[in-house]
Structures are given as C-alpha cells and as structure tokens.
C-alpha atoms as an extended CHARMM CRD file, in Angstrom:
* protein
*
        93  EXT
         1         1  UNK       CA              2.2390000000       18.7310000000      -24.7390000000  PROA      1               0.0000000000
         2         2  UNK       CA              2.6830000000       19.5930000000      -21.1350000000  PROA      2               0.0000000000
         3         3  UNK       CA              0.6030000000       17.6560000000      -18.4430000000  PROA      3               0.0000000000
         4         4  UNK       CA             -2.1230000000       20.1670000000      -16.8500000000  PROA      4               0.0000000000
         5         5  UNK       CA             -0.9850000000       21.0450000000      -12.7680000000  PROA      5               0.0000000000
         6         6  UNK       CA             -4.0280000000       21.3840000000      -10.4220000000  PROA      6               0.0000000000
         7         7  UNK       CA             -3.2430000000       23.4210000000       -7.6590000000  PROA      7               0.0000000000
         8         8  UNK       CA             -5.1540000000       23.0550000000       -4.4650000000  PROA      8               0.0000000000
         9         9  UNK       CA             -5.5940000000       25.9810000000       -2.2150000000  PROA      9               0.0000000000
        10        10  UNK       CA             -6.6800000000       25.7820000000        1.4150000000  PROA      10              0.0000000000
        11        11  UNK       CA            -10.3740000000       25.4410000000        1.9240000000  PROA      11              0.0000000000
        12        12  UNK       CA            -11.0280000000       23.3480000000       -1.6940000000  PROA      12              0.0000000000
        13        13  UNK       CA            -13.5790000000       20.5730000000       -1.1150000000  PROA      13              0.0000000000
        14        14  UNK       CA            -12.4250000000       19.3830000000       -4.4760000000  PROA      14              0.0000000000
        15        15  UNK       CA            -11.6350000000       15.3780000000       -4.7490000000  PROA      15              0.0000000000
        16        16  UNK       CA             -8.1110000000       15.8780000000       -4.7490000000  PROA      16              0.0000000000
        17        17  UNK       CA             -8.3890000000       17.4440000000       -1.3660000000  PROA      17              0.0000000000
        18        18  UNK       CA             -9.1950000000       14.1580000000        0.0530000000  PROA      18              0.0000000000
        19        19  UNK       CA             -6.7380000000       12.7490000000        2.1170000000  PROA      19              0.0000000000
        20        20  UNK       CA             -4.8580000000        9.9340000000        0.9180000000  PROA      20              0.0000000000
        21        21  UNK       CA             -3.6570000000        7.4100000000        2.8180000000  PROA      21              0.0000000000
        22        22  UNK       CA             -0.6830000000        4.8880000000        2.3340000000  PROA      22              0.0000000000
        23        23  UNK       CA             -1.0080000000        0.8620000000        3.5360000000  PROA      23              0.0000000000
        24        24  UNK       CA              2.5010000000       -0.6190000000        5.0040000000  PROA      24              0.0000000000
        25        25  UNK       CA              3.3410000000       -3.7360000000        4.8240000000  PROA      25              0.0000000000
        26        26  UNK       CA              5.2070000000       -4.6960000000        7.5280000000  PROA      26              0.0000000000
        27        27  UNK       CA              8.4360000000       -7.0810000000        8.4600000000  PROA      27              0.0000000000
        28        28  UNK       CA              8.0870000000      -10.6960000000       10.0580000000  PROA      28              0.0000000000
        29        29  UNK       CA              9.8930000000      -13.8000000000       10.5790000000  PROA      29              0.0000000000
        30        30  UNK       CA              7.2760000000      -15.8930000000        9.8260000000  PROA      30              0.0000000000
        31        31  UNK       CA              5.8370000000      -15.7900000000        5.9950000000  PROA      31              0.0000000000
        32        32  UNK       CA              8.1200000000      -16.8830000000        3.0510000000  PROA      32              0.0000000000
        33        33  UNK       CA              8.8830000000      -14.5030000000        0.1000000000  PROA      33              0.0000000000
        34        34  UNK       CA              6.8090000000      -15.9630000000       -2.0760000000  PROA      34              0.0000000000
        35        35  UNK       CA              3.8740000000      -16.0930000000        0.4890000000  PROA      35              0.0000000000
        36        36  UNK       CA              3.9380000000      -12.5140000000        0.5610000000  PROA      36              0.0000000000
        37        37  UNK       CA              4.8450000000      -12.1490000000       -3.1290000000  PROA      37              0.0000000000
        38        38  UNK       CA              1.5390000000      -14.1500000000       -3.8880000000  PROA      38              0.0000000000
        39        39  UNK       CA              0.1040000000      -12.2090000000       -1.5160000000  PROA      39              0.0000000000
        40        40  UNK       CA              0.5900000000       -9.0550000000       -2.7650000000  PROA      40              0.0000000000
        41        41  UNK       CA             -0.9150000000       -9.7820000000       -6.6630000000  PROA      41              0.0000000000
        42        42  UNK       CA             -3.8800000000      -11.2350000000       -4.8740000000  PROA      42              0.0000000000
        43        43  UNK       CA             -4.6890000000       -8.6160000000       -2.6350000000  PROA      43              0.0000000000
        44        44  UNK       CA             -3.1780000000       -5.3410000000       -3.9380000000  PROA      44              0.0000000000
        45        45  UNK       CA             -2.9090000000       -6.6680000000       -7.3490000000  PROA      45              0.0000000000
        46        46  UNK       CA              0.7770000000       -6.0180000000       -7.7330000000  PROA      46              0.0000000000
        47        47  UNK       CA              2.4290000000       -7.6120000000      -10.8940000000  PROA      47              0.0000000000
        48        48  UNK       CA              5.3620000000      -10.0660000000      -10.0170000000  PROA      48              0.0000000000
        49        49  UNK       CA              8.2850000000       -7.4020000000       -9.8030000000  PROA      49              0.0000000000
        50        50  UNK       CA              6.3540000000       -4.9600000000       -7.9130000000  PROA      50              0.0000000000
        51        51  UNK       CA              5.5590000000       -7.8890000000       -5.5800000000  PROA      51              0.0000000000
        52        52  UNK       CA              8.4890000000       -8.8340000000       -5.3400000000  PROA      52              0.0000000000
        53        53  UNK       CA             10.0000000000       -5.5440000000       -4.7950000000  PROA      53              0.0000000000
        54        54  UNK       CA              7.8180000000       -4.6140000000       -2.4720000000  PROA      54              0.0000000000
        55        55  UNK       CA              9.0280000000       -7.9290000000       -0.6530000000  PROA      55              0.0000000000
        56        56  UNK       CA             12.3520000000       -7.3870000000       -0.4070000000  PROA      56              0.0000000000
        57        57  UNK       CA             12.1280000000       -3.4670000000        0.5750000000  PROA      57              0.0000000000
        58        58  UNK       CA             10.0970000000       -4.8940000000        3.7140000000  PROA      58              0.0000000000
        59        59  UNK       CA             12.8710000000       -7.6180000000        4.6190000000  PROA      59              0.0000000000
        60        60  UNK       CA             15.5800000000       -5.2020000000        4.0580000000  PROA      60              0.0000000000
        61        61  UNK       CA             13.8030000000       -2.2020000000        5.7990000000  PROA      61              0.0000000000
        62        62  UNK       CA             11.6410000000       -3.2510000000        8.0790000000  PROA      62              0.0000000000
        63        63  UNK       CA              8.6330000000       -2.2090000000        6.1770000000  PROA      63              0.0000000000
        64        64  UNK       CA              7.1800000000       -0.6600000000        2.9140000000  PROA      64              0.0000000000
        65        65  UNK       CA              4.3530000000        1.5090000000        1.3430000000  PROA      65              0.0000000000
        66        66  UNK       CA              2.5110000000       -1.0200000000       -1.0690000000  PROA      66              0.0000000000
        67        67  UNK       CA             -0.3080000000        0.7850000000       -1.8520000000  PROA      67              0.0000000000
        68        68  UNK       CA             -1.7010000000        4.7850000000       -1.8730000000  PROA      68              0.0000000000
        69        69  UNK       CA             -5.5290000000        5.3670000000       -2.0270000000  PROA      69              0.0000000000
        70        70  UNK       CA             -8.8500000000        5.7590000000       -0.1200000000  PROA      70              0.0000000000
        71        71  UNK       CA             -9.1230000000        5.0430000000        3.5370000000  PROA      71              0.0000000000
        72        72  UNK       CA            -12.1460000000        2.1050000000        2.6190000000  PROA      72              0.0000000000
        73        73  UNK       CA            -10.2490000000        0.2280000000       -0.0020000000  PROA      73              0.0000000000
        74        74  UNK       CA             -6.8950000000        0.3440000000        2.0730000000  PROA      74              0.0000000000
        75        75  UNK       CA             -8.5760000000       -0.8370000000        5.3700000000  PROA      75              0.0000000000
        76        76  UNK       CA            -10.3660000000       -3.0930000000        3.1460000000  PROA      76              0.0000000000
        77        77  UNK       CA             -6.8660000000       -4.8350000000        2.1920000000  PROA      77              0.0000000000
        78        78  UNK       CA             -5.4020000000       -4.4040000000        5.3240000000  PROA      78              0.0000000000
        79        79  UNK       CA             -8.0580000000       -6.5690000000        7.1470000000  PROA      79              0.0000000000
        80        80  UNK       CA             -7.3950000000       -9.3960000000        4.0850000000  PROA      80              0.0000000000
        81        81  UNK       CA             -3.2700000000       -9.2020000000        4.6240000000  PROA      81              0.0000000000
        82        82  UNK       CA             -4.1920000000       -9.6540000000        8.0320000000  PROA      82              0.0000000000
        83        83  UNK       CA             -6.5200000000      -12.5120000000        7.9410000000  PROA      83              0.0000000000
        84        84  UNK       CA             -3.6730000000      -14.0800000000        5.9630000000  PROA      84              0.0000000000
        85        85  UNK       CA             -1.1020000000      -13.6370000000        8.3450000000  PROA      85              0.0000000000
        86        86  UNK       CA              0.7930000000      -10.7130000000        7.0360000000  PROA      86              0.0000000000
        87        87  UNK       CA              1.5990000000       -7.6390000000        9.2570000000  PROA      87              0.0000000000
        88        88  UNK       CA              0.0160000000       -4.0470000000        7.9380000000  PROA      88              0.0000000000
        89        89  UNK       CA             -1.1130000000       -0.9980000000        8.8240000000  PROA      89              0.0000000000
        90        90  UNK       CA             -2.4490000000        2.1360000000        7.2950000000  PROA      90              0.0000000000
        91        91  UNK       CA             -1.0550000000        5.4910000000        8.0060000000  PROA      91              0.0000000000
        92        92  UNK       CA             -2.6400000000        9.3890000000        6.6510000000  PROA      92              0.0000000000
        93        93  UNK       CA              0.0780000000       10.6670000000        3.9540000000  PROA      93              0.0000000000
C-alpha cells in the first residue's frame, strides 16, 4: 500500500545517517557531447537519455549533479572523469 517513512533523529548511527554526497559534472569548452555522453554510461552507467540529459543540463547551466552515493565510489568516478578529461567534483549534500 503505502511506502514505509524512516525517520532519522539526531544521534542515529543508522546507515541512512551516512552522509551522502553528490558528484558534479562540470562545464568545458573542450569535450564534444557525445564524448561526455559516452562518458557518462561508461563511468556512472547512465542510460543514453540520462546521459544525454545530464549533458545538456551542464552546457546550459554550467554544471550538473550526475550521481548521489558514497564518498569512495563517487571519488572513485571522479578520479576516472578526470583522467578522461572531463571536469568534476564532489560536494557533501
């Protein structure tokens, strides 16, 4: 029927406690769409309309949340965008 709430009160050590983090992709002037389109189903394993619009919220804003998780897989992604050229960063949500 209904989907069960969990409410977390201050002090619970519980996993949802954890803090989640967001990775940004950031804009450039240097990688094509589908660079970054490909990109993003290889790394963050986006399917090809999330991809792309995660791609187009980053050219028209100047950057976008593509992915919500645990610090170690985010920075784990981050560090592969980066070897490839893209711009990202990780921020505490």
């Amino acid at each position: 029927m209904g989907v069960e709430e969990k409410v977390l009160k201050k002090g619970d050590t519980s996993p949802l406690a954890e803090k989640e983090y967001v990775l940004i992709l950031h804009n450039d002037d240097v990688n094509t769409f589908d660079f970054v389109i490909e990109t993003l189903m290889e790394v963050c394993q986006h399917d090809q309309i999330q991809a792309e619009q995660c791609a187009f919220i980053t050219h028209y804003k100047g950057k976008c949340d593509i992915k919500h998780g645990e610090f170690s897989l985010l920075e784990s992604m981050m560090s592969e965008l980066h070897r490839r050229g893209l711009s990202a960063s990780i921020s505490s949500n």
